[in-house]
N, C-alpha and C positions, 0 to 999 in steps of 0.2 A: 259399130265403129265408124267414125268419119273418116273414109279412104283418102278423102281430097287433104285433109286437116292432117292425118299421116303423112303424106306426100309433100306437105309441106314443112314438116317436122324434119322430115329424113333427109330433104334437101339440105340442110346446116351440117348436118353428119361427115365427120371425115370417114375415106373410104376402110378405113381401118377398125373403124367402129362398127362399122356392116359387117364385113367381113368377120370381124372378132365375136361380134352376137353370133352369130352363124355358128361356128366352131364352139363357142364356149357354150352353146346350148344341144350341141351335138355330142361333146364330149361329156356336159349333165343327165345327158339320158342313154342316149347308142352306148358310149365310150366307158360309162363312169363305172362297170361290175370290173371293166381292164385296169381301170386305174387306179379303183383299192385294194384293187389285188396287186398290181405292181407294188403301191406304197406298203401295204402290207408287209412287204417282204422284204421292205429295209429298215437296217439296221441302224442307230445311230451311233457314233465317233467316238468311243470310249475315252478317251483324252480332249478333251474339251477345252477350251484355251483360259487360262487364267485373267479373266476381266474384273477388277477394281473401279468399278464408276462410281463417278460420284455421284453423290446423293440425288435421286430424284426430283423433278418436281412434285408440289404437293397434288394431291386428288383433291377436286375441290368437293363432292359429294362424302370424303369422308368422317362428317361428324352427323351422316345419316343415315349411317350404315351401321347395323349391329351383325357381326359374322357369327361373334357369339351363338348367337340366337338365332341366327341362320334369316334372319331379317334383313331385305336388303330394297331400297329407294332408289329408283330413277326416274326420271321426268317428271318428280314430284306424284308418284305412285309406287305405293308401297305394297310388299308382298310376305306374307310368314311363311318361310318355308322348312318349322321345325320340325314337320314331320317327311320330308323329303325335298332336295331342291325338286325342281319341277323347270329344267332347263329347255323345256320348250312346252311351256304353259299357252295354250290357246286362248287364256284369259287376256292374254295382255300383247301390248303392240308388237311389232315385229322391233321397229327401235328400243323397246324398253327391253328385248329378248338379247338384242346387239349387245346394250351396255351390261348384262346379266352373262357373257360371254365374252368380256373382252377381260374383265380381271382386271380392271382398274386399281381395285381395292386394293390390289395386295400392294400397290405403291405403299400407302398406308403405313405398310407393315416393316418397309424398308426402313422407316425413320427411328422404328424402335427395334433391334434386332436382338431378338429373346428367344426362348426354347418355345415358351404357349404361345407365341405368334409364329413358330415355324408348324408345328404343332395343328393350330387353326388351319393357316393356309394350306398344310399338306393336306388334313382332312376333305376339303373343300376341291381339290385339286384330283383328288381319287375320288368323289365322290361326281365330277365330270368324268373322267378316263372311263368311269364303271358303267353313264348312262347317254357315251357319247361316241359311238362306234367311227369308225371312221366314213367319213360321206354321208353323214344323217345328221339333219337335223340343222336350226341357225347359230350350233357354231363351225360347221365347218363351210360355212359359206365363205371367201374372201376376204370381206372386209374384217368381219370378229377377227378370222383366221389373224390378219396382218395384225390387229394390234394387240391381240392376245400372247400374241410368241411376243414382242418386245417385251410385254410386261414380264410375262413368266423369266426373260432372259436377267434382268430387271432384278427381281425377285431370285434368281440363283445366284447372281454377280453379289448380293447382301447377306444370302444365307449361304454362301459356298460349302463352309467348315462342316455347317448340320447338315447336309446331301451328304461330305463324305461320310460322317457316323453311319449314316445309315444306306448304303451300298444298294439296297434291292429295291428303294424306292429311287435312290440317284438314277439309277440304271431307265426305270419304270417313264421317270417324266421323262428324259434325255430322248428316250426311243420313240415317248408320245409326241416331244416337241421337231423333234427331227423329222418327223412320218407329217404332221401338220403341216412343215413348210415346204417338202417333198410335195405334198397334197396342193396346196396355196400354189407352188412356181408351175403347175400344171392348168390354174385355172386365172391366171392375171388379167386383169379385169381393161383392158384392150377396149371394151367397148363402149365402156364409162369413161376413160381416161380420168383427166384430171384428179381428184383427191383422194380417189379410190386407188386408181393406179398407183399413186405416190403412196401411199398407207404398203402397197402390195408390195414396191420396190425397195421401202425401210425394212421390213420384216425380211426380206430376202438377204439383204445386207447385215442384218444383225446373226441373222441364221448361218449364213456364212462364215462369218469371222468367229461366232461361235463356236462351231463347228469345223470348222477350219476347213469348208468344205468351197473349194475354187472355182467352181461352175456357179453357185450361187454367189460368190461374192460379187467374181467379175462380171455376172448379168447386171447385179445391183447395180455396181458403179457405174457401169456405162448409161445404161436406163437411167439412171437418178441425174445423172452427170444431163442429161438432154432437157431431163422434165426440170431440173433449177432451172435452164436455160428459157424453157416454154414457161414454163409459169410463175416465175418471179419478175414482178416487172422493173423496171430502170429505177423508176420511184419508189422500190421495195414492198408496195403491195402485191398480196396474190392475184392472182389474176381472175377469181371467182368474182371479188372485189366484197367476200361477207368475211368485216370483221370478227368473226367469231372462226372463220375456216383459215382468214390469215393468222390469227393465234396459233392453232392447231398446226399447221405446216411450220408456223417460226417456234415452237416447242421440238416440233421433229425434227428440224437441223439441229439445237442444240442439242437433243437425242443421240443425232449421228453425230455430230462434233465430240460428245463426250463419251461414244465408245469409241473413235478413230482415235481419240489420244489417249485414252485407258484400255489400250489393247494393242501389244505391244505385236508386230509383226514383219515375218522374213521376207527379205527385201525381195526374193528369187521365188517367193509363191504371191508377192505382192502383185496385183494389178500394174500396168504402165501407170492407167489414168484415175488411179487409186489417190495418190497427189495430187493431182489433178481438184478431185472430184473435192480433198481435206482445204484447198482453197477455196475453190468457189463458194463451202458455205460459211468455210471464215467471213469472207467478203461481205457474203448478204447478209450477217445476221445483224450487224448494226444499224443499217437503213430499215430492215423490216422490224426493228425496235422501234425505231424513231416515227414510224410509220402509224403502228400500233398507237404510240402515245398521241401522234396527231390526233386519230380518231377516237379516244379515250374525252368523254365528257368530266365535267370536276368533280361526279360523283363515283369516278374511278371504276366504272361500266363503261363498255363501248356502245359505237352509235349500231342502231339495231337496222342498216342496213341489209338486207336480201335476208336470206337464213341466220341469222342472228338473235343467239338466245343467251342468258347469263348462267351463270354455274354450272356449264360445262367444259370451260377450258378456265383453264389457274388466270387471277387477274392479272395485270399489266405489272405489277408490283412482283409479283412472285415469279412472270416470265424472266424480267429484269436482273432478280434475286440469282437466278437459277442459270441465267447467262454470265453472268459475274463469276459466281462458282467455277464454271468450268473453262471458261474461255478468258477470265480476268479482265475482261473489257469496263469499260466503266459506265453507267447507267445512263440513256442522253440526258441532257440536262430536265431538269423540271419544265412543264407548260409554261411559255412566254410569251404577253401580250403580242398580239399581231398577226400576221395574214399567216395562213399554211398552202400551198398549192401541191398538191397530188394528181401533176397533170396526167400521167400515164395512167392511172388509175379511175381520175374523172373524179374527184373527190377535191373542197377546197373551203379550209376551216376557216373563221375568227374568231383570236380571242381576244377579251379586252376586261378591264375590271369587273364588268359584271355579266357578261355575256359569253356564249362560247355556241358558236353556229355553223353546224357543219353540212354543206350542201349536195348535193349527188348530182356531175355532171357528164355521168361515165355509160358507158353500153350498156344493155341490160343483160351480166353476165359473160360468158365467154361465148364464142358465136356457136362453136358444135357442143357444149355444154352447160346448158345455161338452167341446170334442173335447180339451183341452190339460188334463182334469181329473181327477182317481184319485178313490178311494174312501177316503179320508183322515179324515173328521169326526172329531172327538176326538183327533186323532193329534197327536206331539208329538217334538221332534228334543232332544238335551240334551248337551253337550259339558259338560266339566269339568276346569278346570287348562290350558284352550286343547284341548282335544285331543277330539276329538266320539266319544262312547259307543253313545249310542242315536242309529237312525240312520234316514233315511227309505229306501226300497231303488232308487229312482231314475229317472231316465226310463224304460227299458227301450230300447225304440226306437218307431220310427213307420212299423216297416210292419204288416201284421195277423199276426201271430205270435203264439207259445204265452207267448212271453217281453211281449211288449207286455202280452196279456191280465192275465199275475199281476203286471208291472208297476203296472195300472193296479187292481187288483185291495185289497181288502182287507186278503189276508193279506200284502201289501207295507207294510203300514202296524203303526205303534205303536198299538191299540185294540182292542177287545174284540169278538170274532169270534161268534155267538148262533147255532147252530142251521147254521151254513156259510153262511150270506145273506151275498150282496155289500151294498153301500148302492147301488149303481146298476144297472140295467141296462147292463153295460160290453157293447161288441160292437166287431165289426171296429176298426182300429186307434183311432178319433176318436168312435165314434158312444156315443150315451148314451139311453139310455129314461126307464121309469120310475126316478127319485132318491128319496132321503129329505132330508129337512128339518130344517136347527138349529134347537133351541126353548130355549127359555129358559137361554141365553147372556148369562152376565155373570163380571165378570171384580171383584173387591174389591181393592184397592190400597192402603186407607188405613193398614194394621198390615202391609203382603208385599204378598203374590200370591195369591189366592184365584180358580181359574179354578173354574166350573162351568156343564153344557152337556148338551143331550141330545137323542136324537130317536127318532122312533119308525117302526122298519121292521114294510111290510104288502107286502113283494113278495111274501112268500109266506102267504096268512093262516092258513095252517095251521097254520106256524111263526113268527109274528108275534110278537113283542116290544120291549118301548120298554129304553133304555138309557140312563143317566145317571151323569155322570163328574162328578168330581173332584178337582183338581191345586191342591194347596196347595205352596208354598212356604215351610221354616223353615229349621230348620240346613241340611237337603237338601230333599228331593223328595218327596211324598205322595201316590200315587194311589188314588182310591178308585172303584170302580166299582159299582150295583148297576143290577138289571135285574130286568123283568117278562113274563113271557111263560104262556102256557095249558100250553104244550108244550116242555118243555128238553131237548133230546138233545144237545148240547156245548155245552161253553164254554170260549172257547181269550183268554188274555188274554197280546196278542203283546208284545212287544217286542225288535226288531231291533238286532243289535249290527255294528258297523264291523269290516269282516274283522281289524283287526289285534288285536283284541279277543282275549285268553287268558282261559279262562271255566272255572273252576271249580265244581261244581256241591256241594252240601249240605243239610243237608235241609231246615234252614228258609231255607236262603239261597245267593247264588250272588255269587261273588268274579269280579269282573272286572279284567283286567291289561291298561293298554297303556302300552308306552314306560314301565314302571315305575311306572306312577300306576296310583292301585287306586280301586275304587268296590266297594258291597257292597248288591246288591239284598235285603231281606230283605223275608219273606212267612210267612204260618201254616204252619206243615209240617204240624202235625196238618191241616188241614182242606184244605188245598192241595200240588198238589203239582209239580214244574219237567220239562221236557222239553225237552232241546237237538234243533232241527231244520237242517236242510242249509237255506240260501235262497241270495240271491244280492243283489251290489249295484254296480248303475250311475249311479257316480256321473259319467260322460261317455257318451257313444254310442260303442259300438263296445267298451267298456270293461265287462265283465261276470265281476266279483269273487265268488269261491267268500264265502259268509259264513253265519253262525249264527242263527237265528231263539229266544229264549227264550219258552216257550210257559207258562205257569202255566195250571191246569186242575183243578178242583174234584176232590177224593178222593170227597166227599158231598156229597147234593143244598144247593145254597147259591141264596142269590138277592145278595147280594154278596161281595166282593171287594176285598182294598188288598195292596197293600205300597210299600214305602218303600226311595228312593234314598240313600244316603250313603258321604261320600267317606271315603278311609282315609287 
């Protein structure tokens, strides 16, 4: 292990994070024979509150799922498990074991409510209880824990009627689910903060009002009530800043919004700041729509900034669908030509007839938790005619791999490479050290798009250099780059292409073909010169596309840099 490279990881750390690894790792091991034995020995609330929610949103994995058959798909990795689940299979990722433990599916099953779908899920449901003791195994780790009890709650709010027919199985989940979130408010993830925490303080709140149990509600509310505060920003994105985890959090307010008003409660066991808590996410859930749609490309995917994968959270269309539902809001209006600015966020789109270019001019992640964040600053996604060109290269995955690394890595991104410096200290799958810094970010709107942004990397002062970009918008696309450094031994200015990309190469310029639509990168030929590289692009986990990296790279010593987009 690199002591110094820890030491400088841990420096970002709030003191609560330290502290709470501490504890939460003391209590996994010293602590944890006292604490299932404690949870052990409670009982859950024979009277359970009557919850009527509406309809869920949909699961977007469910038309790849056979429960029937006991066959079940995650991360585009499939498993048969007819002859037993195998709920903590060594075969397979530790993520793919999460989504095999959180019960997603049973959403599914909410939309049709019949006897053989109560029937399956119960099946399925005892056939964990039987091979999942309590404190063994990845689902009783936190996060499964947190989103597993919403669904299951989820899933009883739909099937109410068929739990009461059958009394000894009502009884059976109720005791397992109660014992779960008993287990869960013992082990709240304090040291991760951020969307782990949040996962741990819904499930708390749902268990509560379920349950009608006051200790859990009122931890909820108050805790959730600080973390909207902390992690939704002014601009309504989250504050990780990876569209795929602000989906995920803006599904879980509509979550809590639609059991706070489907679940009818006494004013005199209610919370003070239980009201409180039913505003603030009224408030944010229209900007963090609006928000969403910003970063939504024509082809109705988002931009695959930081951790960003597709079919893991419901589209932009069914979030909309499903806030409507419950809250009666109305959808923001459709994409409309023009400038977007997400200054809190760091994020600043256009779009225009045939364009739509969305640029990253934000922190790299949150400063004490930056595990869900790449090496992205100045980077930039750009579709054109609906059809995405330049492209960001994708999650990778989330275990500590060679792939995770160049995922999370630099040369995965659209910007300007100096000397081979990452902008982070990137390490093992999440971890992050010393970062660089955006400075003077602003974005002009009042005649286009005028983006311009910069910062200055010292990881290595040897090789130190500040770099400052420029992305105008006119007929097309303008990038300008120049830079300053003591010492220039490369200069590699990326831009990643969509594998279906057909790429013609020339000498001041390079022709791009997909689905028949053409775009024409043009650049100095005398002074620059183009180099097609092998890369790769995951756009889903499990999903890792052969694709083309275009590398522009100084013929002679230069200290800037441009060329310009335009469509044919």
């Amino acid at each position: 292990m690199n002591v110094f490279r820890l030491l400088r990881t841990l420096r970002y750390l709030r003191p609560v994070q330290i502290w709470g690894r501490l504890w939460f790792e003391a209590k996994r091991t010293l602590f944890k024979p006292l604490i299932v034995a404690a949870v052990q020995r409670k009982e859950a609330a024979f009277a359970v509150r009557e919850i009527s929610l509406t309809l869920p949103r949909c699961y977007p994995q469910a038309s790849v799922q056979n429960l029937q058959e006991r066959t079940f798909t995650f991360l585009n990795v499939s498993a048969d498990y007819r002859d037993g689940i195998r709920w903590n299979d060594t075969s397979k990722s530790k993520l793919w074991l999460y989504n095999l433990h959180y019960f997603e599916y049973l959403l599914h099953l909410t939309h049709d409510v019949n006897e053989n779908n109560f029937n399956l899920a119960r099946s399925i449901i005892e056939d964990w209880l039987q091979n999942n003791p309590i404190g063994h195994g990845n689902g009783w780790e936190p996060y499964p824990i947190s989103l597993r009890a919403v669904h299951w709650i989820f899933f009883y709010a739909a099937y109410a009627s068929f739990f009461k027919e059958d009394p000894a199985f009502d009884k059976t989940f109720r005791t397992s689910l109660y014992r779960q979130i008993a287990y869960l408010n013992r082990f709240l993830e304090f040291h991760l903060l951020a969307n782990h925490l949040w996962a741990n303080l819904k499930a708390l709140l749902f268990g509560g009002i379920f349950f009608g149990q006051r200790k859990w509600l009122a931890k909820g509310t108050r805790l959730l009530s600080r973390e909207i505060n902390e992690q939704i920003l002014p601009d309504g994105g989250h504050f990780e800043r990876s569209p795929m985890y602000h989906a995920l959090i803006l599904t879980d307010l509509i979550d809590l919004s639609n059991l706070l008003q489907n679940s009818a409660q006494d004013e005199k066991e209610e919370p003070a700041n239980l009201r409180t808590l039913k505003a603030q996410i009224e408030k944010r859930i229209p900007p963090m729509l609006y928000w969403l749609q910003a970063m939504t490309h024509p082809d109705e995917r988002p931009a695959l900034f930081g951790d960003t994968a597709f079919n893991i959270v419901p589209q932009r269309q069914e979030i909309e669908k499903y806030a409507r539902l419950v809250l009666g809001i109305a959808s923001p209006e459709g994409p409309a030509n023009g400038a977007i600015v997400l200054k809190d966020s760091g994020y600043f789109a256009m779009r225009t007839n045939d364009f739509y270019l969305i640029v990253d001019g934000g922190e790299l992640g949150v400063t004490y938790q930056p595990g869900h964040a790449h090496c992205d600053l100045l980077s930039y996604e750009l579709s054109y005619k609906g059809l995405r060109f330049v492209v960001d290269s994708g999650v990778g995955e989330y275990l500590p791999t060679e792939l995770r690394r160049q995922a999370r890595s630099i040369y995965s991104h659209n910007t300007l490479v100096i000397n081979g410096l990452e902008q982070a200290e990137i390490w093992s799958a999440f971890r992050m050290g010393r970062r660089v810094h955006a400075e003077k970010v602003e974005c002009k709107t009042d005649s286009g798009f005028e983006f311009q942004g910069g910062y200055a990397n010292a990881l290595n002062r040897k090789l130190a250099y500040r770099h400052q970009r420029q992305i105008k918008v006119t007929g097309g696309i303008e990038v300008a780059d120049r830079w300053q450094a003591a010492t220039v031994k490369s200069v590699e200015n990326l831009i990643h292409l969509h594998p279906q990309c057909e790429v013609q190469l020339a000498e001041n310029a390079v022709l791009l073909k997909r689905n028949g639509v053409m775009l024409r990168i043009a650049f100095d030929g005398q002074n620059i010169k183009a180099e097609l590289r092998d890369w790769f692009y995951v756009s889903e986990f499990g999903r890792v596309l052969p694709a083309n990296v275009l590398v522009l790279m100084p013929k002679v010593p230069l200290s800037e840099m441009s060329y310009s987009i335009q469509g044919l």
